[in-house]
C-alpha positions as CSV (number, residue, x, y, z in Angstrom):
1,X,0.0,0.0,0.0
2,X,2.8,2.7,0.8
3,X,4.3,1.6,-2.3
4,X,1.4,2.3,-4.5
5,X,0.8,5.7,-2.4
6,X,4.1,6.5,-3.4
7,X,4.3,5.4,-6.7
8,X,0.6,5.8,-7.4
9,X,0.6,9.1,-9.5
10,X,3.5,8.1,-11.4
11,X,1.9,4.5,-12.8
12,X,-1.4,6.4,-13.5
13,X,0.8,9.1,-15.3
14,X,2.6,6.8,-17.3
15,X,-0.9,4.8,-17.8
16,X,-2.2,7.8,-19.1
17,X,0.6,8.7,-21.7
18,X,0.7,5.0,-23.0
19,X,-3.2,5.3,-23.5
20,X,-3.1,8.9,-25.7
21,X,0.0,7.0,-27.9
22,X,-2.3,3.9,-28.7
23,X,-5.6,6.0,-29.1
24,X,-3.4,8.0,-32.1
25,X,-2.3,4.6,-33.6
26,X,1.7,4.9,-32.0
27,X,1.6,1.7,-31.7
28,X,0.2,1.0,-35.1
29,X,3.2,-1.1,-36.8
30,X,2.2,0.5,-40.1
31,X,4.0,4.1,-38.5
32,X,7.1,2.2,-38.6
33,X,6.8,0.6,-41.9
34,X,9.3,1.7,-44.7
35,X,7.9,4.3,-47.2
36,X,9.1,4.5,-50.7
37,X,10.3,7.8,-52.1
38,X,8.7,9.3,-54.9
39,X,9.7,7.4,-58.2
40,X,11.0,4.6,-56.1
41,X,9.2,2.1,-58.8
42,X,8.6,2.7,-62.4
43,X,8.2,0.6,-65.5
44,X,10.8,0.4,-68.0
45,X,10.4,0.6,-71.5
46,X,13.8,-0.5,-73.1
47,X,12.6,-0.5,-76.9
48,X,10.5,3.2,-76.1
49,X,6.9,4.6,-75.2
50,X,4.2,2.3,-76.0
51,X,6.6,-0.5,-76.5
52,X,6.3,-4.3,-74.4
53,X,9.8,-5.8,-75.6
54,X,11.5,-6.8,-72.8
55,X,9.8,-4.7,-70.4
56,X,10.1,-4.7,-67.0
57,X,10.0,-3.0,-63.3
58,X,12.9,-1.2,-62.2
59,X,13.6,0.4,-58.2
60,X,11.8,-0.7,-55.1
61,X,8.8,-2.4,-56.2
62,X,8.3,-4.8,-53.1
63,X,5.1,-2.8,-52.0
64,X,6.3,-0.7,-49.6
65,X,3.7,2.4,-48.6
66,X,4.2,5.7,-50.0
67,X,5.3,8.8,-48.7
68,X,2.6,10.6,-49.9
69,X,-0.8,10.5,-51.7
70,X,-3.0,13.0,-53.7
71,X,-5.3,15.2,-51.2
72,X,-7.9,17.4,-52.5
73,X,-10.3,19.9,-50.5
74,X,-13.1,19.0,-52.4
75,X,-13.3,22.4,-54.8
76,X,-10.8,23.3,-57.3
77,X,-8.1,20.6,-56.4
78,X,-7.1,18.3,-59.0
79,X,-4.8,16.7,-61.4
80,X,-5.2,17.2,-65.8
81,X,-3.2,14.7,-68.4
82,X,-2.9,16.9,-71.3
83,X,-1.1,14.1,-73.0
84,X,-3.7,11.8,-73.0
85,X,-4.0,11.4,-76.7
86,X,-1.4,8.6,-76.3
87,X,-3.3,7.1,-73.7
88,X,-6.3,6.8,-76.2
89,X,-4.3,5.5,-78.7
90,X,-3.0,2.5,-76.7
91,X,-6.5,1.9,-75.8
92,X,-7.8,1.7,-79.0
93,X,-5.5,-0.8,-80.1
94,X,-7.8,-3.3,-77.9
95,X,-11.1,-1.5,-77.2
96,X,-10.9,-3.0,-73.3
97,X,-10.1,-0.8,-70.1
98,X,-9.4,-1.3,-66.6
99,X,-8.9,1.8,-64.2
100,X,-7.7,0.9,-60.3
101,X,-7.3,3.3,-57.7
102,X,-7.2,3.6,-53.6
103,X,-9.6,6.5,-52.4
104,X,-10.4,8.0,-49.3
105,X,-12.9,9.8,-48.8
106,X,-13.4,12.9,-46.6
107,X,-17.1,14.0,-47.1
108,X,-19.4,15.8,-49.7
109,X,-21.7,13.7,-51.4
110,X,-20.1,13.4,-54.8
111,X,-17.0,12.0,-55.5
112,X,-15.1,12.3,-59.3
113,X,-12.2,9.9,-58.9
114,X,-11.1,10.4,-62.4
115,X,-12.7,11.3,-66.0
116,X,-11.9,11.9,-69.6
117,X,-14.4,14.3,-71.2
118,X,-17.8,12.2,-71.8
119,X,-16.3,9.0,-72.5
120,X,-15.3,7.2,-69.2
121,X,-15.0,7.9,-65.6
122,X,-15.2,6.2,-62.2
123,X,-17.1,8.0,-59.1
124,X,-18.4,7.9,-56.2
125,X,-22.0,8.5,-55.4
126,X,-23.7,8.5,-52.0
127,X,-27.7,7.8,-51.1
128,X,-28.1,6.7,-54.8
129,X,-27.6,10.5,-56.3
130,X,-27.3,11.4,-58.6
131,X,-27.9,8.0,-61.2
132,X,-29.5,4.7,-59.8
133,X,-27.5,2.4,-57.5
134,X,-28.1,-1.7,-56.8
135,X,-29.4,-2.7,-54.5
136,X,-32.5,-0.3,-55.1
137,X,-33.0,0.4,-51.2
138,X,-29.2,1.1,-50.6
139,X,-28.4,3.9,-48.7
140,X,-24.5,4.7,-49.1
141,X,-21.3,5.1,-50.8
142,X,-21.9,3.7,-54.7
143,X,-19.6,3.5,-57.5
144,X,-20.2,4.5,-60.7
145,X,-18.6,3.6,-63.6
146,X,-19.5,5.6,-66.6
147,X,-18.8,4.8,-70.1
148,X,-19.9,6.9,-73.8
149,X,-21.9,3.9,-74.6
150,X,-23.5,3.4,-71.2
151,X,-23.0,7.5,-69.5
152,X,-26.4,7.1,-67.1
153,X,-25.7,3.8,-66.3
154,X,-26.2,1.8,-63.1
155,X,-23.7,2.1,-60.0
156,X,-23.3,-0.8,-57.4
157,X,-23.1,-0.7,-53.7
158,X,-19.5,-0.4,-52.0
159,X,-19.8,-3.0,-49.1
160,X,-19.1,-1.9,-45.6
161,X,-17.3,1.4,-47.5
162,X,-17.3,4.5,-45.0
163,X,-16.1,7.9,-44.8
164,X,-12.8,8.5,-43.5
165,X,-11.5,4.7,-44.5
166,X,-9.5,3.9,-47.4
167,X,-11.3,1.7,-49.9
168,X,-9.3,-0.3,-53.4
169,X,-11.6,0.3,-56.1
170,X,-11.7,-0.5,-60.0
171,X,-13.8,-0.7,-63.3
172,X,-12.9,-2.5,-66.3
173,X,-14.9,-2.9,-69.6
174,X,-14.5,-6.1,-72.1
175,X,-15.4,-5.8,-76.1
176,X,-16.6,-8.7,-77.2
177,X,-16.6,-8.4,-81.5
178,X,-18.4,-11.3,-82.2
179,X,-21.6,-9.6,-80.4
180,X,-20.9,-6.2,-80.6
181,X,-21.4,-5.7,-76.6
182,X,-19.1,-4.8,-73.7
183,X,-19.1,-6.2,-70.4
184,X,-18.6,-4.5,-67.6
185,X,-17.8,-5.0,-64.3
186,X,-17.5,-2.8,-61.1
187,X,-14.9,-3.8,-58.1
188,X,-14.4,-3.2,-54.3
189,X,-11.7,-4.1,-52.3
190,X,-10.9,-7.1,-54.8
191,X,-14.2,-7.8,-54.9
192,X,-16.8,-7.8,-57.8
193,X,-19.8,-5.8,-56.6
194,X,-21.5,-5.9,-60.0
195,X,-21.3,-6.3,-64.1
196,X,-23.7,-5.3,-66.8
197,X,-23.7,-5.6,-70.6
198,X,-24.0,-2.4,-73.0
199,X,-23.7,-2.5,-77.2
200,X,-20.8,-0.9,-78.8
201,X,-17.0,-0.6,-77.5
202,X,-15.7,2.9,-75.9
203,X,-14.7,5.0,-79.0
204,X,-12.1,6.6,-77.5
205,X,-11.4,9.7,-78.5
206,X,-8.5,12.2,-78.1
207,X,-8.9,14.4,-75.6
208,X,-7.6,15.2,-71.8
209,X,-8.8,13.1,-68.4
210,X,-9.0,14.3,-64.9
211,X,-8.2,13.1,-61.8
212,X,-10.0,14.4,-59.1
213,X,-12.6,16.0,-60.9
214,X,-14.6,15.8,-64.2
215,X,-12.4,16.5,-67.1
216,X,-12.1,20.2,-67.7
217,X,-13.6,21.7,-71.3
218,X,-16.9,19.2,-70.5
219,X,-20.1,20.7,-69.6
220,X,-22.4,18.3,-69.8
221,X,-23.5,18.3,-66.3
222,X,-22.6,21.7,-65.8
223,X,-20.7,21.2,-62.7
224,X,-17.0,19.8,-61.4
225,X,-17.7,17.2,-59.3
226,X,-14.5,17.8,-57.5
227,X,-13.1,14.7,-55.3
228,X,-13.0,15.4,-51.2
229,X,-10.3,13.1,-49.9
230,X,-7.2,11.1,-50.7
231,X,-6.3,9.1,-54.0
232,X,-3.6,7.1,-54.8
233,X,-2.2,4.8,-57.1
234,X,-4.5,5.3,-59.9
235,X,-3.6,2.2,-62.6
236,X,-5.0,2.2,-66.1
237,X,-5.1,-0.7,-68.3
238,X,-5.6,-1.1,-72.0
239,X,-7.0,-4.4,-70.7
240,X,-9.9,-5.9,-69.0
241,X,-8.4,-7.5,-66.2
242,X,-9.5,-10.8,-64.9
243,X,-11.0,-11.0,-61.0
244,X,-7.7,-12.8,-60.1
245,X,-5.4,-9.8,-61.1
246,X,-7.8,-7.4,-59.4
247,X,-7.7,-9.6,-56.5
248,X,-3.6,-9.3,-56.6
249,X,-3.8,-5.5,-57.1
250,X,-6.0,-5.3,-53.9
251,X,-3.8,-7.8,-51.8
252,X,-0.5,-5.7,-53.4
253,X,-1.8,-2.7,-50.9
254,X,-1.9,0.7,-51.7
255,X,1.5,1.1,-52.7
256,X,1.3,-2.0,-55.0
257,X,3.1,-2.0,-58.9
258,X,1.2,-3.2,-61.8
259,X,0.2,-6.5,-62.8
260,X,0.6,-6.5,-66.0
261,X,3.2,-4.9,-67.6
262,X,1.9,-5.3,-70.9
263,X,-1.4,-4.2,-71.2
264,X,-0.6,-1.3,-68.5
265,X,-0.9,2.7,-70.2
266,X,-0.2,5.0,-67.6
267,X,0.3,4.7,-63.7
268,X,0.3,7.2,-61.2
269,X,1.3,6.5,-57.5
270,X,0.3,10.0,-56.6
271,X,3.7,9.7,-54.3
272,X,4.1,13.0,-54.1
273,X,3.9,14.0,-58.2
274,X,1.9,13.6,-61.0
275,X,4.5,12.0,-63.2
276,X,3.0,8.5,-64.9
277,X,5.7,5.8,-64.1
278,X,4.4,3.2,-66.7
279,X,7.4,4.0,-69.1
280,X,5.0,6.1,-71.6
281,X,5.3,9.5,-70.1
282,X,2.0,10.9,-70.2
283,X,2.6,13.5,-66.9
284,X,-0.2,15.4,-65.0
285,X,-0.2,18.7,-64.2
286,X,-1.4,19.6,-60.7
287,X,-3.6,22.8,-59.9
288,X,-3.6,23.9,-56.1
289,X,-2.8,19.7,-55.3
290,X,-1.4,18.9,-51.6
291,X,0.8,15.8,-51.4
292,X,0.1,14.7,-47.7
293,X,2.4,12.6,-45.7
294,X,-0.3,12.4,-43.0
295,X,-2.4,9.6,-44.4
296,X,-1.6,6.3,-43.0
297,X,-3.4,6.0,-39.5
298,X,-6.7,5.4,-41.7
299,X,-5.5,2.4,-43.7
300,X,-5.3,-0.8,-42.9
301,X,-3.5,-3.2,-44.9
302,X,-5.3,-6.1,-47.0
């Protein structure tokens, strides 16, 4: 007893401190995991842009987290390719697509992870606005996947997705030339969550993309549906992928290279620039973008 009256306020001190570190994630072993520079991965392209010959990935490509991600406000944020015609020229060589990304999301009920001019983009709806989202009598975060052949189409519930939680999502589409229809398939956290069929391929068409917001020069919803959050490691494909390589992607984490070198067009890890590492050079440009190192104590690893 005289020891603890002694000692008493010192324990209780000490129990105190060690509960604030553990409440702020100290403990967390993900604050004390290695984080890769910016550029610490890229593809290589030996034979030049657009090339596959003997490609390969070159620097620390083991998975480690980045330093930083993409952070937007939610109003004017954002990153533009201007370079994208390159991009739609690789994707036109096989009329398929697959775009990957890790979001978080911050608030605001719309959410424009990233779009190229009325053709394709992947979002995030909330409460089944502003298009329909399956299950009918959901109530929550939806994604959308948006195509020219298909632009009002369906979204799909994100299963146990939340605000302020980091959630792997992707989109593909497959043209199929013996019917003339495209499938298309909506992912969560390696996870299909839906798939629909729509006639026609893509059409892709020259012109910029956005990420973070709806591709600038297109008005026709007449607003910007800027992003509110974190994105990272946006992927894009000229491929459909299959539900085993999304699966990969997912269990990669958010710091995670491609899967296949081949088919992929442009990659940006968002690690603190906008420069695509896929070997084809199709740079963003950021406008009023903050690359946060503060990110980490919302993700959990797959």
């Amino acid at each position: 007893m005289e020891y603890l009256m002694t000692y008493g306020w010192a324990i209780l001190i000490i129990a105190i401190v060690l509960g604030v570190l553990f409440s702020i994630g100290f403990f967390n072993a993900i604050n004390f995991a290695p984080r890769a520079p910016p550029g610490a991965c890229q593809v290589f392209r030996p034979s030049g842009q657009g090339t596959a010959s003997f490609i390969n990935l070159e620097g620390t490509c083991q998975g480690e987290l980045p330093q930083y991600v993409f952070h937007s406000g939610g109003e004017g944020d954002y990153i533009v390719v201007p370079g994208s015609n390159s991009i739609s020229n690789l994707l036109n060589i096989q009329n398929n697509l697959t775009i990957t990304a890790w979001v978080y999301l911050s608030g605001s009920p719309y959410h424009d992870i990233m779009d190229k001019e009325g053709q394709y983009g992947m979002k995030i709806d909330y409460n089944n606005q502003p298009h329909s989202c399956y299950p009918s009598n959901f109530v929550g975060l939806c994604l959308e996947w948006d195509t020219i052949n298909d632009w009002v189409g369906p979204g799909y519930a994100i299963p146990n997705a939340t605000f302020d939680k980091w959630i792997f999502l992707g989109v593909s589409i497959a043209y199929d030339p013996l019917t003339g229809n495209s499938i298309k398939q909506w992912f969560a956290n390696g996870q299909e969550i839906g798939n629909s069929i729509v006639s026609g391929n893509l059409a892709y068409a020259n012109s910029i993309f956005a990420i973070g917001a709806i591709s600038p020069g297109y008005t026709g919803y007449g607003e910007a549906e800027w992003f509110n959050g974190s994105i990272a490691n946006v992927q894009i494909y000229n491929a459909s992928l299959s539900s085993d390589e999304v699966q990969v992607l997912y269990r990669e984490g958010i710091g995670g290279a491609p899967v296949n070198l081949r088919k992929i067009v442009a990659w940006y890890p968002l690690n603190g620039n906008a420069n695509d590492y896929s070997g084809n050079d199709n740079n963003g440009v950021p406008t009023n973008v903050i690359y946060t190192n503060n990110w980490w104590s919302s993700y959990t690893p797959p």
